[in-house]
PDB file of N, CA, C and O in Angstrom, chain B, residues numbered from 101:
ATOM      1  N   UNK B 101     124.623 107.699 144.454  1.00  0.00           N
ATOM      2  CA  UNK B 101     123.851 108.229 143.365  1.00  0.00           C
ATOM      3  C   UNK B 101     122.387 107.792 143.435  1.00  0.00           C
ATOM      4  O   UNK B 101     121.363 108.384 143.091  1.00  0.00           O
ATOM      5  N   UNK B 102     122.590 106.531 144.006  1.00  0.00           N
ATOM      6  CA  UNK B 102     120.975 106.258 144.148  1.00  0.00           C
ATOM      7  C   UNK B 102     120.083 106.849 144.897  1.00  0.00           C
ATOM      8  O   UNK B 102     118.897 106.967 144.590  1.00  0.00           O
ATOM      9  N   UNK B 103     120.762 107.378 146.237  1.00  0.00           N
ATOM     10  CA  UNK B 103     119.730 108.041 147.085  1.00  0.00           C
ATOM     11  C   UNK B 103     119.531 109.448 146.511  1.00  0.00           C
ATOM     12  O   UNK B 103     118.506 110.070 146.791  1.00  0.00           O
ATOM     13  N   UNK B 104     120.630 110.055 145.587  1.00  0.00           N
ATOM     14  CA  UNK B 104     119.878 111.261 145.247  1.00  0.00           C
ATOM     15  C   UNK B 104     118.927 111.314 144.142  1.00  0.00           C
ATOM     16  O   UNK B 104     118.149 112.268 144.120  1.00  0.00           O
ATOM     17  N   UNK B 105     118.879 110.520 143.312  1.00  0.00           N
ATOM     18  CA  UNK B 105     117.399 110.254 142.209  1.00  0.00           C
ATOM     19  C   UNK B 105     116.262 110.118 143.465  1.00  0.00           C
ATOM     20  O   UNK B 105     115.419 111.012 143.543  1.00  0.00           O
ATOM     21  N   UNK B 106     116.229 108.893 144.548  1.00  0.00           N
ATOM     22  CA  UNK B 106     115.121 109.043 144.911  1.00  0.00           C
ATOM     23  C   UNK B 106     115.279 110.186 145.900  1.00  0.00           C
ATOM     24  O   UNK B 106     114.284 110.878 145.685  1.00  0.00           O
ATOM     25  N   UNK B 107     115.763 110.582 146.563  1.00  0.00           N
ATOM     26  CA  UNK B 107     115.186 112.406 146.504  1.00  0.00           C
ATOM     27  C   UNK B 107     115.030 113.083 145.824  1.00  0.00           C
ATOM     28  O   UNK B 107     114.546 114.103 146.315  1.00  0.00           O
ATOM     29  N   UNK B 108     115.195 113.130 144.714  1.00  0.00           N
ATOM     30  CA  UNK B 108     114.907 114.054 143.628  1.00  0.00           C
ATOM     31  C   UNK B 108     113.342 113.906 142.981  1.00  0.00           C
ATOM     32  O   UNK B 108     112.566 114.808 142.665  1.00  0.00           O
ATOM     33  N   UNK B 109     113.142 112.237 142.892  1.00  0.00           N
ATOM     34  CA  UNK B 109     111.806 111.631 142.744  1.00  0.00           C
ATOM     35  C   UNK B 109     110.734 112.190 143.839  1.00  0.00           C
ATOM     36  O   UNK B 109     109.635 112.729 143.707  1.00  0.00           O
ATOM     37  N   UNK B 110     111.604 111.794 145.104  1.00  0.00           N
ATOM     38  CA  UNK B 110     110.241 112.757 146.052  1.00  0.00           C
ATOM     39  C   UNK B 110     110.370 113.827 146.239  1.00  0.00           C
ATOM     40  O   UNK B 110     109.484 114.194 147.010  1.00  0.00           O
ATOM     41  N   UNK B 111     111.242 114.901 145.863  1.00  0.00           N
ATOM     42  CA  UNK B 111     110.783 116.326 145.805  1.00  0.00           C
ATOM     43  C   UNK B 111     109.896 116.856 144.530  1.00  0.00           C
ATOM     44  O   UNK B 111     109.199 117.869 144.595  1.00  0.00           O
ATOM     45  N   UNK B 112     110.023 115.982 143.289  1.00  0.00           N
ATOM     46  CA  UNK B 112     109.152 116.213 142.280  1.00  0.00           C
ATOM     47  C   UNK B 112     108.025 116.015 142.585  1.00  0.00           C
ATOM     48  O   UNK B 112     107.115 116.772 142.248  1.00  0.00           O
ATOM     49  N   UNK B 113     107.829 114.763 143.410  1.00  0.00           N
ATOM     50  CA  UNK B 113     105.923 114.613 143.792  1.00  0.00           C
ATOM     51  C   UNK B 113     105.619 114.945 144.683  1.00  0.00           C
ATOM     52  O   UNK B 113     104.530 114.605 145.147  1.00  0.00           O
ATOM     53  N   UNK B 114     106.480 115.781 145.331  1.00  0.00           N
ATOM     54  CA  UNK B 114     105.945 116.776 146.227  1.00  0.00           C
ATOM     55  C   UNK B 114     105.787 118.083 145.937  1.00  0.00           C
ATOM     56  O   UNK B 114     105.372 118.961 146.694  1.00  0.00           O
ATOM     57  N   UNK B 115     106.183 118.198 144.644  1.00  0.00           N
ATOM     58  CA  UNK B 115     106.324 119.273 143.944  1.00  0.00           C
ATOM     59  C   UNK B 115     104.801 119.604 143.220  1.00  0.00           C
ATOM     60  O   UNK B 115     104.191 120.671 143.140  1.00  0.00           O
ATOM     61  N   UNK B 116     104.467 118.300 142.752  1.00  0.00           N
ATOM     62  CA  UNK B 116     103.252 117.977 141.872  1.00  0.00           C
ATOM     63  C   UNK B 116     102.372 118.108 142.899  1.00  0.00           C
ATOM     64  O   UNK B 116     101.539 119.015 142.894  1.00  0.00           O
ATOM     65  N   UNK B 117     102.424 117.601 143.461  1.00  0.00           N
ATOM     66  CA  UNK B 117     100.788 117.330 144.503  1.00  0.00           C
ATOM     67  C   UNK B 117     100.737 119.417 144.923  1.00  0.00           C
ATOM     68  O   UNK B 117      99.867 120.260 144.706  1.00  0.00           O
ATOM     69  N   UNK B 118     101.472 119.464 145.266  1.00  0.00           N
ATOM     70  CA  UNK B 118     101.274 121.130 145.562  1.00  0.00           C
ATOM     71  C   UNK B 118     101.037 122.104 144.651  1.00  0.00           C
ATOM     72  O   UNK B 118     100.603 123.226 144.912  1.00  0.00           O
ATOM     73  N   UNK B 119     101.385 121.581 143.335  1.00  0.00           N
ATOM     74  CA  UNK B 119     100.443 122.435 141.858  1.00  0.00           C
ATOM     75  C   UNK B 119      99.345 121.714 142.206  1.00  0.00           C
ATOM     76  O   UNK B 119      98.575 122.601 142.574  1.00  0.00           O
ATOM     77  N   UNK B 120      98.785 120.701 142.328  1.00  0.00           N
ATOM     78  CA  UNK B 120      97.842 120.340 142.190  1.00  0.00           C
ATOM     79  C   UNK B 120      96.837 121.201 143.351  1.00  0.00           C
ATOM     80  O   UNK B 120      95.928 121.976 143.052  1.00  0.00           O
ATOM     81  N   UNK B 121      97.328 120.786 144.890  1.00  0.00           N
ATOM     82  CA  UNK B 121      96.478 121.651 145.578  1.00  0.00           C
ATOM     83  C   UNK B 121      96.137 122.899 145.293  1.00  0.00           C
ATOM     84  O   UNK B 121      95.002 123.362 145.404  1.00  0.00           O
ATOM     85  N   UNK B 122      97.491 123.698 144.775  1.00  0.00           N
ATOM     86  CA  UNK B 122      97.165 125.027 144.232  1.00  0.00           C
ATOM     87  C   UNK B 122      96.226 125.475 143.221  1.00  0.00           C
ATOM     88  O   UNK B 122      95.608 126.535 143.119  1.00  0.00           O
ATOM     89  N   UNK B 123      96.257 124.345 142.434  1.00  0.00           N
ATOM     90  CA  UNK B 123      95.535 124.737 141.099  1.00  0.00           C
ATOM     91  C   UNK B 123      93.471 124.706 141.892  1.00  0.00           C
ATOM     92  O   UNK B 123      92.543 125.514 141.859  1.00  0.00           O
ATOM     93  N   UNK B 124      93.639 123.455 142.420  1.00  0.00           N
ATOM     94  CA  UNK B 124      92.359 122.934 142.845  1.00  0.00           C
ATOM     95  C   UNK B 124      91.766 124.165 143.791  1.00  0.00           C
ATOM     96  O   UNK B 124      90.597 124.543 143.716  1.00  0.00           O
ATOM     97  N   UNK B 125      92.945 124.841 144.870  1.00  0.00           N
ATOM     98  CA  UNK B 125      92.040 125.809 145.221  1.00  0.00           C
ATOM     99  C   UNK B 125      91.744 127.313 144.777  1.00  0.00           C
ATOM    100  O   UNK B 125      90.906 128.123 145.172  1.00  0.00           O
ATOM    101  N   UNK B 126      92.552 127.370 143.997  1.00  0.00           N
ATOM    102  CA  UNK B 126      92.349 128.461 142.783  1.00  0.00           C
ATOM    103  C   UNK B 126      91.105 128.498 141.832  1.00  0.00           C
ATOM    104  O   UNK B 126      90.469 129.540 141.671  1.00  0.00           O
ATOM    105  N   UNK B 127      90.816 127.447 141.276  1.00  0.00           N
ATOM    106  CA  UNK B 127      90.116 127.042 140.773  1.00  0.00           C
ATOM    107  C   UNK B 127      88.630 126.889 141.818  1.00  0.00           C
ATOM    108  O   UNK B 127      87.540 127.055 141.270  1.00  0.00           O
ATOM    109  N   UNK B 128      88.688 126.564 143.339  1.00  0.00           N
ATOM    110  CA  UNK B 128      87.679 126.779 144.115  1.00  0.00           C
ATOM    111  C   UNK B 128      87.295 127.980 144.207  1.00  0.00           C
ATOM    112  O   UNK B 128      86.129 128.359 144.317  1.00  0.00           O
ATOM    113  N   UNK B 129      88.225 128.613 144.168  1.00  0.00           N
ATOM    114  CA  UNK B 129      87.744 130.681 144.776  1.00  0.00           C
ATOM    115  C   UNK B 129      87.357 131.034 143.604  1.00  0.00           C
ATOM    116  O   UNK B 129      86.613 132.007 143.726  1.00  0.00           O
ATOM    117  N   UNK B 130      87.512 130.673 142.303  1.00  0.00           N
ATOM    118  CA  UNK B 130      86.746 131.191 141.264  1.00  0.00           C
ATOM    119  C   UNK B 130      85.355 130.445 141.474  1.00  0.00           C
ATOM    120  O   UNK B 130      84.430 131.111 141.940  1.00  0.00           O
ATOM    121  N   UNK B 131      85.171 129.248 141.193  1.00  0.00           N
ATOM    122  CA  UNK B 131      83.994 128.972 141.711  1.00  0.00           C
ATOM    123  C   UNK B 131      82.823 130.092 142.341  1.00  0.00           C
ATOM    124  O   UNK B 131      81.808 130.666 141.948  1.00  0.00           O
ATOM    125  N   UNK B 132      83.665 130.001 143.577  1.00  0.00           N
ATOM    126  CA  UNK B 132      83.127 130.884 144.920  1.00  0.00           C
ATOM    127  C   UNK B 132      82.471 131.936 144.436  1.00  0.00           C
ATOM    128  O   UNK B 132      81.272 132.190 144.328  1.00  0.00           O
ATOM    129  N   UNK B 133      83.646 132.627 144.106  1.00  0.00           N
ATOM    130  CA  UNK B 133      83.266 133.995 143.626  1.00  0.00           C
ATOM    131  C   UNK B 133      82.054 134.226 141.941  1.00  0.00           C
ATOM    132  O   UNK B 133      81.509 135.204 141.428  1.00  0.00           O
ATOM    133  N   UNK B 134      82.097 133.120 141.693  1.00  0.00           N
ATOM    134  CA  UNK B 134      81.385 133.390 140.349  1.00  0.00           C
ATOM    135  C   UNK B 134      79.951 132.899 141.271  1.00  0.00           C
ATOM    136  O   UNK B 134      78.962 133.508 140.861  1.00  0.00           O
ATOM    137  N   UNK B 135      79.716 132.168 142.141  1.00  0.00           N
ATOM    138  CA  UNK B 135      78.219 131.881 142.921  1.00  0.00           C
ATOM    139  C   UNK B 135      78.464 133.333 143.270  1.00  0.00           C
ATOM    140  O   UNK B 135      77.791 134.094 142.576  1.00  0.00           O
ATOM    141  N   UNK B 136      79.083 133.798 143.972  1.00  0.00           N
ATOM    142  CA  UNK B 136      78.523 135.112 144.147  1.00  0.00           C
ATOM    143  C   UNK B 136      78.198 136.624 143.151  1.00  0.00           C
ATOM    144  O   UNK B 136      77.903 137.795 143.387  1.00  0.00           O
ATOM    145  N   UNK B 137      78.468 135.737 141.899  1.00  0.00           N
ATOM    146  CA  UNK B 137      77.957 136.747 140.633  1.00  0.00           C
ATOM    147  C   UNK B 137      76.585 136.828 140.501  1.00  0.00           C
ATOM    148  O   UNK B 137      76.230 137.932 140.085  1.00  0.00           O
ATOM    149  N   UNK B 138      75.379 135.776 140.781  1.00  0.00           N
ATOM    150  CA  UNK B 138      73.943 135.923 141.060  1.00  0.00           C
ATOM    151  C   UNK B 138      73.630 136.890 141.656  1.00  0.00           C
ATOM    152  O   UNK B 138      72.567 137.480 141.463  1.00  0.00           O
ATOM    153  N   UNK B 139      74.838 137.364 142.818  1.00  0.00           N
ATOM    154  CA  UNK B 139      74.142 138.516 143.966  1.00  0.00           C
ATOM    155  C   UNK B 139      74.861 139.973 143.576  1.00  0.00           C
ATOM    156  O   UNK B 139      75.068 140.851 144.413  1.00  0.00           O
ATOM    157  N   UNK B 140      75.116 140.050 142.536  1.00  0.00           N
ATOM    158  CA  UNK B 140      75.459 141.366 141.939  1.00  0.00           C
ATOM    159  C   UNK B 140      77.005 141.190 141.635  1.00  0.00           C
ATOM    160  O   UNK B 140      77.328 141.740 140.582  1.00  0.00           O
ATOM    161  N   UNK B 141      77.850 140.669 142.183  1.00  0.00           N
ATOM    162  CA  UNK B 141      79.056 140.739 142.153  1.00  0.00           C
ATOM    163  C   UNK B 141      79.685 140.768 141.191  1.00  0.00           C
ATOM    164  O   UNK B 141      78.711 140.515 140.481  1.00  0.00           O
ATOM    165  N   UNK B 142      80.554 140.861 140.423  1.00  0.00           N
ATOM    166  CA  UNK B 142      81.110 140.489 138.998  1.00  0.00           C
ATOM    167  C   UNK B 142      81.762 139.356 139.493  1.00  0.00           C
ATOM    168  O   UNK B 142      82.044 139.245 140.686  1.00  0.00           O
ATOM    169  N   UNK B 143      82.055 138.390 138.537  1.00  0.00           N
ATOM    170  CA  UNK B 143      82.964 136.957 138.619  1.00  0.00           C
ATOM    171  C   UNK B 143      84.103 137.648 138.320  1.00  0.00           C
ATOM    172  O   UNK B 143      84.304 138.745 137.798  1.00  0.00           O
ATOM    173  N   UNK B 144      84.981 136.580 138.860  1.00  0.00           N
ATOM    174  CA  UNK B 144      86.400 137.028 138.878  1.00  0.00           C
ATOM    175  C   UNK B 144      86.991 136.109 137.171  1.00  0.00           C
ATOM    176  O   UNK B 144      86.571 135.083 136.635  1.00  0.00           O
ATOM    177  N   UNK B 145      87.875 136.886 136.858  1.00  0.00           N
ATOM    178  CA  UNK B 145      88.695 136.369 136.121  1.00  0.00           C
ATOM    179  C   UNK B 145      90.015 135.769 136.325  1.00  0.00           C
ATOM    180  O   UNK B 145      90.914 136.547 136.642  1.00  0.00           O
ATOM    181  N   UNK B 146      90.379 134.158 136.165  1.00  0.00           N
ATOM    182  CA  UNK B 146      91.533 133.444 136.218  1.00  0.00           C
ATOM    183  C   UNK B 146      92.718 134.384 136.274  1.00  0.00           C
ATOM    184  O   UNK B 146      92.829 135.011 135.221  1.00  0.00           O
ATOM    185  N   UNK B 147      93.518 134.636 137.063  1.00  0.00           N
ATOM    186  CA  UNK B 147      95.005 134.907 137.008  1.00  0.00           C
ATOM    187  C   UNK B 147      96.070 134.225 136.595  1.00  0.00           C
ATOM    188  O   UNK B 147      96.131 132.997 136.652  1.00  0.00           O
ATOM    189  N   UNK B 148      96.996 134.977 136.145  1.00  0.00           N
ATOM    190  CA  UNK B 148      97.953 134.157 135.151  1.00  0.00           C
ATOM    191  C   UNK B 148      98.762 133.121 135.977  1.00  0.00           C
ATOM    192  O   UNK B 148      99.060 132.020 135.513  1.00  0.00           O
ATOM    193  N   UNK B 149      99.163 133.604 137.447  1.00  0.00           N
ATOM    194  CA  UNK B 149      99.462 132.196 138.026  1.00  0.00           C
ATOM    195  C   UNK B 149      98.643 130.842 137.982  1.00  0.00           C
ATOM    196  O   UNK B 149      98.966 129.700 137.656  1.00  0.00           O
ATOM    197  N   UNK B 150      97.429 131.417 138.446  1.00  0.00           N
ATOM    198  CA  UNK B 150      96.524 129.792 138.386  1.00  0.00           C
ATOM    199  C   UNK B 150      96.639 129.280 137.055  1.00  0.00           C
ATOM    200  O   UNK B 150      96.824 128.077 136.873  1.00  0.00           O
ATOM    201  N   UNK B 151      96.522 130.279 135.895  1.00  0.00           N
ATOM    202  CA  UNK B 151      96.151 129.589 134.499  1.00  0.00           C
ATOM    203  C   UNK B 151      97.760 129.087 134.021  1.00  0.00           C
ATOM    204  O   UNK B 151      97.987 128.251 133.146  1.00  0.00           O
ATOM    205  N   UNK B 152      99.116 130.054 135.087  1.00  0.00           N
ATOM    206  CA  UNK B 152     100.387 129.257 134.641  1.00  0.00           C
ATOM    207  C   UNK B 152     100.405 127.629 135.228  1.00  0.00           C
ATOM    208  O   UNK B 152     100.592 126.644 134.514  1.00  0.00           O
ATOM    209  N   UNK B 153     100.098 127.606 137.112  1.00  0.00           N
ATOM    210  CA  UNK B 153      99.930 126.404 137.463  1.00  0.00           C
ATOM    211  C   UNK B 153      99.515 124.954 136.562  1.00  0.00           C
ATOM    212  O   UNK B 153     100.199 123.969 136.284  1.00  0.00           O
ATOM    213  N   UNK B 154      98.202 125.275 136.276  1.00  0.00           N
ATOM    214  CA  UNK B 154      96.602 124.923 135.476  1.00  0.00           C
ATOM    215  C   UNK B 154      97.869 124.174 134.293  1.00  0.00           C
ATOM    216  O   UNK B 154      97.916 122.945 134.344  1.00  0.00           O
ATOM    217  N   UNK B 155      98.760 124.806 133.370  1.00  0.00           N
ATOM    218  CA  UNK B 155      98.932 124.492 132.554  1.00  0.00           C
ATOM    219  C   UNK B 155     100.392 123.783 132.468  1.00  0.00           C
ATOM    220  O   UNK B 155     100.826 123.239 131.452  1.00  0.00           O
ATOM    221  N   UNK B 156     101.055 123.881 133.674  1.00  0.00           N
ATOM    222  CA  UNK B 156     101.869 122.709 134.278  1.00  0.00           C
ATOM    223  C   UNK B 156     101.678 121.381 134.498  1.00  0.00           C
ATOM    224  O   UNK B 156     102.232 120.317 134.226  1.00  0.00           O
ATOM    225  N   UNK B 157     100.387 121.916 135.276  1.00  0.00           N
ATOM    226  CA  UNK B 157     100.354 120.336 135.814  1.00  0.00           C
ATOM    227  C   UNK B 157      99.423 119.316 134.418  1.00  0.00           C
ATOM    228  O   UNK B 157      99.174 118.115 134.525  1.00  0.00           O
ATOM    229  N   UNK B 158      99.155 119.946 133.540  1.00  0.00           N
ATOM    230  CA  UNK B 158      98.271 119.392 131.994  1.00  0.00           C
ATOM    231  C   UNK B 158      99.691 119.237 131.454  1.00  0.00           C
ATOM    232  O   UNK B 158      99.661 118.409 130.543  1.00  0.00           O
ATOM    233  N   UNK B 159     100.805 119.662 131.638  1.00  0.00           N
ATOM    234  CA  UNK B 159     102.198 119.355 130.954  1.00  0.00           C
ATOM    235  C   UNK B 159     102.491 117.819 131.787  1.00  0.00           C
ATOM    236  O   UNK B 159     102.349 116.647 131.437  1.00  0.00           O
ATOM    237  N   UNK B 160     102.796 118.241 132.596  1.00  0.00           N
ATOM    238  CA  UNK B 160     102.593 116.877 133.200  1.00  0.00           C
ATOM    239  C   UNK B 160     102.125 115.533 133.156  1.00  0.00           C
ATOM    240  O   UNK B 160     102.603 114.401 133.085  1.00  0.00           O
ATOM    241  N   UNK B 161     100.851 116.161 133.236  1.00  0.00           N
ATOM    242  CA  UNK B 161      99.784 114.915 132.611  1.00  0.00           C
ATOM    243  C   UNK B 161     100.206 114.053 131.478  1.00  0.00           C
ATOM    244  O   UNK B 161     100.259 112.827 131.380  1.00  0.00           O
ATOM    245  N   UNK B 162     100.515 115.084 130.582  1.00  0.00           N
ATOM    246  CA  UNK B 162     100.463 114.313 129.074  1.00  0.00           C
ATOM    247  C   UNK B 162     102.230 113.409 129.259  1.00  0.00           C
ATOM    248  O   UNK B 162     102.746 113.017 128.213  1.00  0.00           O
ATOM    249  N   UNK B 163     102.997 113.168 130.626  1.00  0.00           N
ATOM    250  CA  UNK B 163     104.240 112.427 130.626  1.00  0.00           C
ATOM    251  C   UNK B 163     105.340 113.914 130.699  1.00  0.00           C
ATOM    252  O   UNK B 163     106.528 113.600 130.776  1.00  0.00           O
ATOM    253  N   UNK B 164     105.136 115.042 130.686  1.00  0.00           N
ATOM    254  CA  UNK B 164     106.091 115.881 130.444  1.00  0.00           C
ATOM    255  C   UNK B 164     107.005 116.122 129.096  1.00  0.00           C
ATOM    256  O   UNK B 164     108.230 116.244 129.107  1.00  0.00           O
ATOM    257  N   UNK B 165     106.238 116.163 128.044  1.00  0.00           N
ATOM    258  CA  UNK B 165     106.744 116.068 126.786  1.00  0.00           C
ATOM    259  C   UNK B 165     107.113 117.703 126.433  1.00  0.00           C
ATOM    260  O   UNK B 165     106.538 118.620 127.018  1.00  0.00           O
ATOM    261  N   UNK B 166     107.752 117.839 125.795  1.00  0.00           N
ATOM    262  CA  UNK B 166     107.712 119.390 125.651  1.00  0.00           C
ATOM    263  C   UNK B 166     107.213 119.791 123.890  1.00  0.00           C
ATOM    264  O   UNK B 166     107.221 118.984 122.959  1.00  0.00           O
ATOM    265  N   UNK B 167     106.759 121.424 123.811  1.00  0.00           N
ATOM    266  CA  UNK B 167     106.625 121.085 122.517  1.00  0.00           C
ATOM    267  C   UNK B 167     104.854 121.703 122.474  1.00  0.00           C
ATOM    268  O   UNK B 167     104.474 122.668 121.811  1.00  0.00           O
ATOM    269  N   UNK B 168     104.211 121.055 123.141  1.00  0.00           N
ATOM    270  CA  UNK B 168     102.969 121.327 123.388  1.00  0.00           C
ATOM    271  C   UNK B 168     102.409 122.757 124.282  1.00  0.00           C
ATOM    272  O   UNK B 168     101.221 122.788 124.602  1.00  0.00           O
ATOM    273  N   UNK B 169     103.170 123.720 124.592  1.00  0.00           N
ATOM    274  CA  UNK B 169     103.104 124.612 125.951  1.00  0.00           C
ATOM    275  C   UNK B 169     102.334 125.671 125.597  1.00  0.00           C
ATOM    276  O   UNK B 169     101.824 126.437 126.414  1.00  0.00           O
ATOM    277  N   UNK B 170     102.205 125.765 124.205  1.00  0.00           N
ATOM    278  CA  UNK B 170     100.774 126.689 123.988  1.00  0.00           C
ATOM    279  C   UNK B 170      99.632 125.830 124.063  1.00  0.00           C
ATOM    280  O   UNK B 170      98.869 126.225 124.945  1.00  0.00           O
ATOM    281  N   UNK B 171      99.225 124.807 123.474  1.00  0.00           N
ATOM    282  CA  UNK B 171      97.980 124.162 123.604  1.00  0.00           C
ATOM    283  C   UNK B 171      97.410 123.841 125.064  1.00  0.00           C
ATOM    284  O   UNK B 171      96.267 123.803 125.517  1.00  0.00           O
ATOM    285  N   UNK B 172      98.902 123.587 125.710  1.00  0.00           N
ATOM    286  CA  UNK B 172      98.433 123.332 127.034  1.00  0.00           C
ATOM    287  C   UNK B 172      98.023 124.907 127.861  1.00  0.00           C
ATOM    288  O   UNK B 172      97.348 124.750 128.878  1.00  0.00           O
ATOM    289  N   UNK B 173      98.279 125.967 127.599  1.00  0.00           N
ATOM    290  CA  UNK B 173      97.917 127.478 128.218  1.00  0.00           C
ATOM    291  C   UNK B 173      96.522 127.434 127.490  1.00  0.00           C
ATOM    292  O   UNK B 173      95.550 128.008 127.981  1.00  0.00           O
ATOM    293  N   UNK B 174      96.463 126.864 126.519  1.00  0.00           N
ATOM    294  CA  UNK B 174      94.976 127.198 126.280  1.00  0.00           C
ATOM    295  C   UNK B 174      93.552 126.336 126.380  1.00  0.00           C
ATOM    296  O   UNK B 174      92.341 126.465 126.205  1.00  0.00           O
ATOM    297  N   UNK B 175      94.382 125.538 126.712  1.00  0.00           N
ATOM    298  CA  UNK B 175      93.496 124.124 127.567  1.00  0.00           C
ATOM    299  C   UNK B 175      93.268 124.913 129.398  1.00  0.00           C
ATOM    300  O   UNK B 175      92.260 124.985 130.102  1.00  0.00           O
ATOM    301  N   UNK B 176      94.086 125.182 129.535  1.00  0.00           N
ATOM    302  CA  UNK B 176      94.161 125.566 131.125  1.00  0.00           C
ATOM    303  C   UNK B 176      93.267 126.474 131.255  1.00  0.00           C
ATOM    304  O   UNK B 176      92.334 126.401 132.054  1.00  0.00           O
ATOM    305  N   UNK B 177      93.535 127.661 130.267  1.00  0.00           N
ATOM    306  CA  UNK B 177      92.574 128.749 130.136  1.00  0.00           C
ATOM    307  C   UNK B 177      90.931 128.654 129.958  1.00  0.00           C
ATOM    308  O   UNK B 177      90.082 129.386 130.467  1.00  0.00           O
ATOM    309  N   UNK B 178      90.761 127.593 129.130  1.00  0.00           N
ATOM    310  CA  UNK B 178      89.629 127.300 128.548  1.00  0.00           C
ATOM    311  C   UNK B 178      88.994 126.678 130.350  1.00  0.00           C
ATOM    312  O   UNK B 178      88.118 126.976 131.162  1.00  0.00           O
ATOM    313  N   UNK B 179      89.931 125.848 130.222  1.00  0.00           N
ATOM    314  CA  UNK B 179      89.368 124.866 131.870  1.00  0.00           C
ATOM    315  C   UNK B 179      88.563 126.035 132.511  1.00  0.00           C
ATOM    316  O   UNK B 179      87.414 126.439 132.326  1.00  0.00           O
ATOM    317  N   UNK B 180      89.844 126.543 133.551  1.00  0.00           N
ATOM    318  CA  UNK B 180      89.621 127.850 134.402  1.00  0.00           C
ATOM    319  C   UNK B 180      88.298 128.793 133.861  1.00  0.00           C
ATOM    320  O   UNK B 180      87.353 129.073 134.597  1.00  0.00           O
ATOM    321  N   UNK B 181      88.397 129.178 132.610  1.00  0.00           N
ATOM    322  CA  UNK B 181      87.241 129.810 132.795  1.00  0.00           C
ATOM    323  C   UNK B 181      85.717 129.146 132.220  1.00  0.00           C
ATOM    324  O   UNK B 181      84.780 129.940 132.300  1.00  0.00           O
ATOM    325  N   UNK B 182      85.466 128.084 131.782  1.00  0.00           N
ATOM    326  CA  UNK B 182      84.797 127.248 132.094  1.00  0.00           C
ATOM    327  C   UNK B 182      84.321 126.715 133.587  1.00  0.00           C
ATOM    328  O   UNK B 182      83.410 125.944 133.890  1.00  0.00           O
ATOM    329  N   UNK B 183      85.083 127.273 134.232  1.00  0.00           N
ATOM    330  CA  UNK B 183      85.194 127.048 135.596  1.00  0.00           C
ATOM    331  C   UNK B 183      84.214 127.980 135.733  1.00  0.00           C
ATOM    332  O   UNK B 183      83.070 127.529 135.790  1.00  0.00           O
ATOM    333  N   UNK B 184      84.343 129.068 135.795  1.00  0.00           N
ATOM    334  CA  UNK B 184      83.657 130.677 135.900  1.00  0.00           C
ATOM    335  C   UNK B 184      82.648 130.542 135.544  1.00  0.00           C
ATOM    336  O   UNK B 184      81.817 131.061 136.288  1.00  0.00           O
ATOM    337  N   UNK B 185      82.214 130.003 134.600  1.00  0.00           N
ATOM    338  CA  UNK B 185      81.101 130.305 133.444  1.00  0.00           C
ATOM    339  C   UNK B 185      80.394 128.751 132.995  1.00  0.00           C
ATOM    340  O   UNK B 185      80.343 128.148 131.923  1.00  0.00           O
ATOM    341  N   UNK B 186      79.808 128.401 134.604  1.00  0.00           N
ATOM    342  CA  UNK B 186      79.346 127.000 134.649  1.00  0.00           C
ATOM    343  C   UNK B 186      77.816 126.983 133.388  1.00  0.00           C
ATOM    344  O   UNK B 186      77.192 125.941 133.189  1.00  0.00           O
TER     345      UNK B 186
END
């Protein structure tokens, strides 16, 4: 029983670190793309995956409590496009 908690422990933080990369480069290509709103482009708007990711891993953060899963979509949201709209 013990070795399957700690596999279970390291598939969760391997689980986490990969929202995290995801979120971080999601959050880069908006970036990207909003520098390229100076040169005519329109900025892109957050997609609901990144802003679902975005608001996982802020579930997370706070210990994984449940209860909170709208505040946290709108924390994520706010983030992300704050992101956009430096």
């Amino acid at each position: 029983m013990k070795e399957m908690a700690a596999v279970t422990k390291g598939n969760e933080a391997t689980a986490r670190q990969r929202i995290r990369n995801a979120v971080k480069e999601a959050v880069a290509s908006i970036q990207e793309t909003n520098g390229a709103a100076s040169n005519g482009v329109a900025p892109r708007e957050p997609d609901i995956e990144t802003i679902r990711l975005r608001a996982y891993e802020i579930f997370l953060a706070r210990g994984a409590t449940h209860g909170d899963d709208f505040a946290d979509w709108l924390i994520a949201e706010r983030e992300l496009r704050g992101a956009r709209n430096p």
